[in-house]
Structure formats: C-alpha cells, structure tokens
N, C-alpha and C positions, 0 to 999 in steps of 0.2 A: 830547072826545077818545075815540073808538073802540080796543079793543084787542082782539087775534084770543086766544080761546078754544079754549085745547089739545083737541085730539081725544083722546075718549075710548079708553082705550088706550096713550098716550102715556107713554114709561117714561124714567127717567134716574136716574143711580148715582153713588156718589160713593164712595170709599175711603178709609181713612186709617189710619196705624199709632199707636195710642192708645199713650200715655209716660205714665210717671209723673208728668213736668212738669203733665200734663195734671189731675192729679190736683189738684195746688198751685193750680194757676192758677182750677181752680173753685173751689179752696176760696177764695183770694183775693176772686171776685166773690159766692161765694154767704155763704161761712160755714160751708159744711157740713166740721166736723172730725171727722166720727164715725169713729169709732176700725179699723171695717171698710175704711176707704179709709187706714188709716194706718201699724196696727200689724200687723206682721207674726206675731208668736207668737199674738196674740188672734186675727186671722181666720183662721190657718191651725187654728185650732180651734173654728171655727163651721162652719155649716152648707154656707158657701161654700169652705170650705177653702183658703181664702187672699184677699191683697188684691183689692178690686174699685173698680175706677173707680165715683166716681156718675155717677148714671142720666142725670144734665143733662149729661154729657160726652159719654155714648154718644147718648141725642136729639138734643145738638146736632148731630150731622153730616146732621140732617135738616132742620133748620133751612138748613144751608149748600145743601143739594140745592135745598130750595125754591125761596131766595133765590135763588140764583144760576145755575138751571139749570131747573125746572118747577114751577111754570109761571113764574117767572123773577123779576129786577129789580122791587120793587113789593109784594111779596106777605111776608103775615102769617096770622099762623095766627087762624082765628075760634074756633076747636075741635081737639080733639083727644082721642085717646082711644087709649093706648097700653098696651099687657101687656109687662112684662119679664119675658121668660123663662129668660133665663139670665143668668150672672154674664158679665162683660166685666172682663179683665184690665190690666193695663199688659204690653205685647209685642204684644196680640190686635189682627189687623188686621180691621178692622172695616168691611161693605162696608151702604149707606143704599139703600134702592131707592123712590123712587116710580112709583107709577100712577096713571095718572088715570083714576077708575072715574065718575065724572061732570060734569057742565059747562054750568053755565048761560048759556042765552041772553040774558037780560035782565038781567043783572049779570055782571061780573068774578070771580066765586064757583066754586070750583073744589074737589071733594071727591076724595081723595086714598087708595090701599090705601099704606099705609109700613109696608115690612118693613128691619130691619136685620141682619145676618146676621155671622160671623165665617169667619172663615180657614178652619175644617172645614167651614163650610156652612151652622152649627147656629142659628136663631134666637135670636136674642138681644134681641131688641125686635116686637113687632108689633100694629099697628092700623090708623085712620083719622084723617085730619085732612083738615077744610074749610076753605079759603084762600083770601083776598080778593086780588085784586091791584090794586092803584093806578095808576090808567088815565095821571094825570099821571108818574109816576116808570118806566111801562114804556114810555111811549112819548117816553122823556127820552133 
C-alpha cells in the first residue's frame, strides 16, 4: 500500500486553551508532581513567577497536530528535538504549527519545523521532528 507524501511546505495548526485540569491529568499519566506545576506561593517565587503547565502538556498538542492532521492518521514521531522557551500557563491559549520542511520518496518519512506559540505570539516551544507514517492505518 502506497501513501501520497505531503508537499514540502505544507502547514497545519491546532489550538487549545490549556486548564489546570490539564495540569492533573498529566500528572495522573506521568507522575510528574513537581511543586512548579502545583504550588502557588513556591512558583510565584521562582524564576517563572508562577504556575506552569509541564512541557508534555504543552508538546502534546503537537502530538494531536501530527496525528490527526500532517501529515495525518498513521504517523509517530521517530525524533524530535524541541527548545522551550517560555513558560506556558493554565489560561494561555496555546496555538501548535507544523511544516513540512522535508519528504521522502522512498519511505513514509516526513521531517517537520514545530513551532508552538501563545495568545501574545510569544514562542513557547520550538524545533524539529521526523515522522513515520503507517501506510496500513493512513490508507485505513
């Protein structure tokens, strides 16, 4: 089974208004309770000056972009390589951008610019990631 290979160039966004719920629910799958995503008085007297989502909250929405939108149904990360550059709130609405800045012909292999941005504009995540997509489950 053949699957068509996004053109280079090819962009798609995803949004979402990050919650506190959101905060619970990764600690739920991950475990992470550090005190930064929890206590109020502690991080409003750290360097971030108050609570901040973890980083697997704010990545995830790239995750959803992949899967579900570019290069679509199928596809998994082989790599990645991401900077956080700013802190990401509970309130911040948080916007995911892929591009596809390359595309293989002889595999399903798809290399990826992922910026995540917030409500002012301001960078809040940025990298690359190269992504396989599964020829049986994209053309399912």
């Amino acid at each position: 089974m053949t699957i068509t290979t996004p053109a280079v160039g090819a962009v798609a966004r995803r949004t979402r208004l990050v919650s506190a719920r959101d905060i619970e629910l990764f600690t739920e799958i991950s475990g992470d309770r550090n005190p930064i995503h929890y206590d109020e008085e502690l991080a409003a007297r750290s360097r971030f000056g108050g609570v901040v989502v973890q980083g697997g909250v704010t990545s995830g929405l790239l995750n959803a972009v992949v899967a579900e939108q570019l290069p679509g149904p199928g596809s998994v990360f082989l790599e990645v390589s991401w900077r956080f550059l700013a802190p990401v709130r509970p309130g911040d609405e948080i916007t995911a951008t892929v591009e596809v800045t390359a595309a293989r012909t002889d595999k399903p292999v798809t290399t990826l610019a992922t910026t995540i941005t917030n409500q002012a504009g301001v960078v809040v995540l940025d990298g690359t990631a190269v992504v396989w997509r599964d020829p049986v489950v994209a053309g399912a």
